[in-house]
FIKOLZA-1660 file (N, C-alpha, C; in steps of 0.1 Angstrom, whole numbers, plus 5000, padded with zeros to 4 digits):
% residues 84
   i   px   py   pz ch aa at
   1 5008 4988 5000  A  X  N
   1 5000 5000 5000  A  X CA
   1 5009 5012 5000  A  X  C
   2 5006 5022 4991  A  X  N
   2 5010 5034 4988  A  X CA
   2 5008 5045 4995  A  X  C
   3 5020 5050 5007  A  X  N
   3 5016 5064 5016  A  X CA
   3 5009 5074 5007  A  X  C
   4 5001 5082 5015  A  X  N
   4 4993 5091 5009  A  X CA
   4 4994 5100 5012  A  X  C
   5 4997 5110 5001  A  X  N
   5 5002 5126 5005  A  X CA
   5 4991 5139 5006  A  X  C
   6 4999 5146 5018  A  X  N
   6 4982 5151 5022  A  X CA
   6 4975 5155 5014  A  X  C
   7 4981 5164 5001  A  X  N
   7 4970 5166 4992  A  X CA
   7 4956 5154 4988  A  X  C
   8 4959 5136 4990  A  X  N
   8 4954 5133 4985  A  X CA
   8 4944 5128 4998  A  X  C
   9 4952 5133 5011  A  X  N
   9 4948 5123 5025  A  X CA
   9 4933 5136 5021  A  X  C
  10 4936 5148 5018  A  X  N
  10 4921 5158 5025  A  X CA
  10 4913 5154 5009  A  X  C
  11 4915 5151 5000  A  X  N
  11 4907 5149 4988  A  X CA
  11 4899 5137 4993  A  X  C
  12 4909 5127 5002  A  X  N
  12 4897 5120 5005  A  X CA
  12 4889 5123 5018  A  X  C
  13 4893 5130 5027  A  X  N
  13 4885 5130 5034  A  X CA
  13 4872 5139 5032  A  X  C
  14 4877 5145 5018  A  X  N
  14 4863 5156 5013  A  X CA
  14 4853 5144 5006  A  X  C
  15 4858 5135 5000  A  X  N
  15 4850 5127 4992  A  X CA
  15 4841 5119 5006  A  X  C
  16 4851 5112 5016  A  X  N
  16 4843 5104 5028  A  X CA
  16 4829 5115 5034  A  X  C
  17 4833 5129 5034  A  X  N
  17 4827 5137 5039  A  X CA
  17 4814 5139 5031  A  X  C
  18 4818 5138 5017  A  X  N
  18 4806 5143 5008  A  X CA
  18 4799 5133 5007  A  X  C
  19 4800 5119 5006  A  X  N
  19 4792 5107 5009  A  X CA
  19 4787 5104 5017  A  X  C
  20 4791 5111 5033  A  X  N
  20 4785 5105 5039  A  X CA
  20 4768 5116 5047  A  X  C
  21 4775 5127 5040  A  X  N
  21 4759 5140 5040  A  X CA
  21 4755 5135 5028  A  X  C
  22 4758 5129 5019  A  X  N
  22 4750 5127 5007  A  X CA
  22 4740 5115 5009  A  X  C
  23 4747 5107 5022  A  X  N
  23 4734 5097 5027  A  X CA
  23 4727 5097 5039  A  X  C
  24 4730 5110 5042  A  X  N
  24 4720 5117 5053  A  X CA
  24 4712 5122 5051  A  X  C
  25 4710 5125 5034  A  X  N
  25 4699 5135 5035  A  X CA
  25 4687 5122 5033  A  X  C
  26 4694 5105 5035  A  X  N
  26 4680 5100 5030  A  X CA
  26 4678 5096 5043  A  X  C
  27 4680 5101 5053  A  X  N
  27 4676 5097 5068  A  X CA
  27 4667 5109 5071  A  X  C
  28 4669 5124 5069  A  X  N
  28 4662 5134 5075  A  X CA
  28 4645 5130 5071  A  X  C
  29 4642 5125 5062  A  X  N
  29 4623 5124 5064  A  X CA
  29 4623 5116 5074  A  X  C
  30 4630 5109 5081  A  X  N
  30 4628 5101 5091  A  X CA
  30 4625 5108 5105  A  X  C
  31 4631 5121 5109  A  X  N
  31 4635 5130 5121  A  X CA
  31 4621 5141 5126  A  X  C
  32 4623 5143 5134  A  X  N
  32 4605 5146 5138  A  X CA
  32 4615 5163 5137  A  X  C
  33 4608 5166 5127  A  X  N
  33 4604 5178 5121  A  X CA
  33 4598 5185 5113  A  X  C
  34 4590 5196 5109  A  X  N
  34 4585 5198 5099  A  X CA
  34 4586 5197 5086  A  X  C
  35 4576 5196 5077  A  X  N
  35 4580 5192 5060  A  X CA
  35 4591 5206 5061  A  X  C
  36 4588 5221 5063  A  X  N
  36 4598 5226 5059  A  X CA
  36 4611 5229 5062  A  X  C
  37 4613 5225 5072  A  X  N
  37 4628 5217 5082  A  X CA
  37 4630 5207 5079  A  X  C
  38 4625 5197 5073  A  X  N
  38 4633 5185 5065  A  X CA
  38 4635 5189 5049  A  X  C
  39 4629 5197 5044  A  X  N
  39 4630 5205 5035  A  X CA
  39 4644 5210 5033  A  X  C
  40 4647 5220 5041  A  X  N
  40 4660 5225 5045  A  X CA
  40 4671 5223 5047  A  X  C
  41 4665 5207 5056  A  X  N
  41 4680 5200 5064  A  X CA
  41 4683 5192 5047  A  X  C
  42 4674 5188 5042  A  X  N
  42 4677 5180 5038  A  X CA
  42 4685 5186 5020  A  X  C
  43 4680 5200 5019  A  X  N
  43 4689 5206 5001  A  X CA
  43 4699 5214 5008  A  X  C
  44 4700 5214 5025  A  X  N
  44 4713 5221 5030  A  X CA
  44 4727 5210 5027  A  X  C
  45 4722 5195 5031  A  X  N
  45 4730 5185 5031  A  X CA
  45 4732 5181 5016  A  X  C
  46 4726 5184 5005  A  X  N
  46 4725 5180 4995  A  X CA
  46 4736 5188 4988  A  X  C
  47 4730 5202 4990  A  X  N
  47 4741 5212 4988  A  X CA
  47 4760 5209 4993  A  X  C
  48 4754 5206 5005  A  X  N
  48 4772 5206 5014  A  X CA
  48 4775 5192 5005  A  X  C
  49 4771 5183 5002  A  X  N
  49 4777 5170 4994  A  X CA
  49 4782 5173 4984  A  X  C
  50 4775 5182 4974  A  X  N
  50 4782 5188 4962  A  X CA
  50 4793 5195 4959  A  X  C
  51 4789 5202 4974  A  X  N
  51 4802 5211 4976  A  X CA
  51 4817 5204 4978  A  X  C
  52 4815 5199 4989  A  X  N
  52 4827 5188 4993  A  X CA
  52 4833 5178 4981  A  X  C
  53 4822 5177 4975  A  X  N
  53 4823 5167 4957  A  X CA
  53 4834 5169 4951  A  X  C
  54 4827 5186 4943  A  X  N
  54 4835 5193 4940  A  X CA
  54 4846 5198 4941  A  X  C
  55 4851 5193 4956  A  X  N
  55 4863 5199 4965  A  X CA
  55 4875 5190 4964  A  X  C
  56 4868 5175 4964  A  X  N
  56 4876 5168 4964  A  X CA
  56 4886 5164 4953  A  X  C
  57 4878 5171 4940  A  X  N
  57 4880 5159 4927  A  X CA
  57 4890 5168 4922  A  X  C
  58 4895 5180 4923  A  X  N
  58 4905 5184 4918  A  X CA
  58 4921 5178 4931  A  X  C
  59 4913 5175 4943  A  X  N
  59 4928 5174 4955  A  X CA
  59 4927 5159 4950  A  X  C
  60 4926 5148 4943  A  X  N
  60 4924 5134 4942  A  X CA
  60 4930 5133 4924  A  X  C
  61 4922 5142 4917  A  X  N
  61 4933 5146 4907  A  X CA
  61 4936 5132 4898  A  X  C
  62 4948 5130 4896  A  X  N
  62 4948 5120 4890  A  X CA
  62 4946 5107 4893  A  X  C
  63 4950 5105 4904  A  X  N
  63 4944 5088 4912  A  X CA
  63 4934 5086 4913  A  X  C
  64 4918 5095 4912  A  X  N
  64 4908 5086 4912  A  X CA
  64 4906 5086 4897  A  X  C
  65 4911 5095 4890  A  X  N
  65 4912 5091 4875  A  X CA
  65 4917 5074 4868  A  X  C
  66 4928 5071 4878  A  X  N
  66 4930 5059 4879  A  X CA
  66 4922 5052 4880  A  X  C
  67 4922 5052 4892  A  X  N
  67 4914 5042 4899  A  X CA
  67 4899 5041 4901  A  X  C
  68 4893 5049 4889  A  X  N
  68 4879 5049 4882  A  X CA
  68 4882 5041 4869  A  X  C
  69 4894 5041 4856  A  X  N
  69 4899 5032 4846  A  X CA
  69 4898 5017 4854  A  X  C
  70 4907 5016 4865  A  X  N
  70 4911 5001 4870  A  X CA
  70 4896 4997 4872  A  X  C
  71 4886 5001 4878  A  X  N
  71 4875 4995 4878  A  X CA
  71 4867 4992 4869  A  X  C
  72 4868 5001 4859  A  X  N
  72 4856 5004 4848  A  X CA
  72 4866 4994 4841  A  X  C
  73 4877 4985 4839  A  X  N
  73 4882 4979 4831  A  X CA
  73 4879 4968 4842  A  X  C
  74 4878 4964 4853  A  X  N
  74 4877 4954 4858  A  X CA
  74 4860 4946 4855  A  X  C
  75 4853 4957 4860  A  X  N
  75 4838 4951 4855  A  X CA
  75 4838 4949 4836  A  X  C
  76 4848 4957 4830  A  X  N
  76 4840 4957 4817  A  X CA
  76 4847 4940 4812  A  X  C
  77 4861 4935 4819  A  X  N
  77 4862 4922 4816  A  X CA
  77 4855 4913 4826  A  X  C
  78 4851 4914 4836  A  X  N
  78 4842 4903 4839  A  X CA
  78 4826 4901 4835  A  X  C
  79 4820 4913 4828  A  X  N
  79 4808 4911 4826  A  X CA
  79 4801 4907 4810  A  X  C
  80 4817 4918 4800  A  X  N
  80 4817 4921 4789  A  X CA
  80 4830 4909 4779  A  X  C
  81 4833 4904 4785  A  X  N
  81 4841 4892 4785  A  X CA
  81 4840 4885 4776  A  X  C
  82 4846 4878 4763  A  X  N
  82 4834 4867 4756  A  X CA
  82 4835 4854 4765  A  X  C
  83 4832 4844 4768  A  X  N
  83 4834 4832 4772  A  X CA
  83 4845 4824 4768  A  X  C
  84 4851 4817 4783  A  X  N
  84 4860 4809 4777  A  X CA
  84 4858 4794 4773  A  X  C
% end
């Protein structure tokens, strides 16, 4: 495993950050508050996920560039494969 340099340690912790308000906002209809307080909580957290999104993908830069190919080539030979 490859040390990670801070640029890439806060890219990810913007990305951990923005996924993890990005799955909060499907908890807030759950929270005893008004439709327009879950309204709010919930395009405030939608918003802050975008934000952080967007924050991360230039500090991550080329390695998730990578390591979105390594995947996208990993599913495309196990699914797109011909038979052996």
């Amino acid at each position: 495993m490859t040390k990670m340099t801070p640029r890439q340690a806060l890219g990810a912790f913007f990305f951990l950050l923005s996924s993890l308000s990005w799955l909060a906002v499907f908890v807030v209809p759950f929270l005893d508050l008004s439709n327009s307080e879950k309204l709010a909580a919930a395009g405030s957290l939608y918003l802050f996920s975008q934000v952080t999104w967007y924050i991360s993908l230039p500090l991550l830069g080329k390695e998730i560039i990578r390591y979105s190919k390594q995947l996208w080539a990993a599913f495309k030979n196990r699914f797109f494969s011909p038979p052996k």
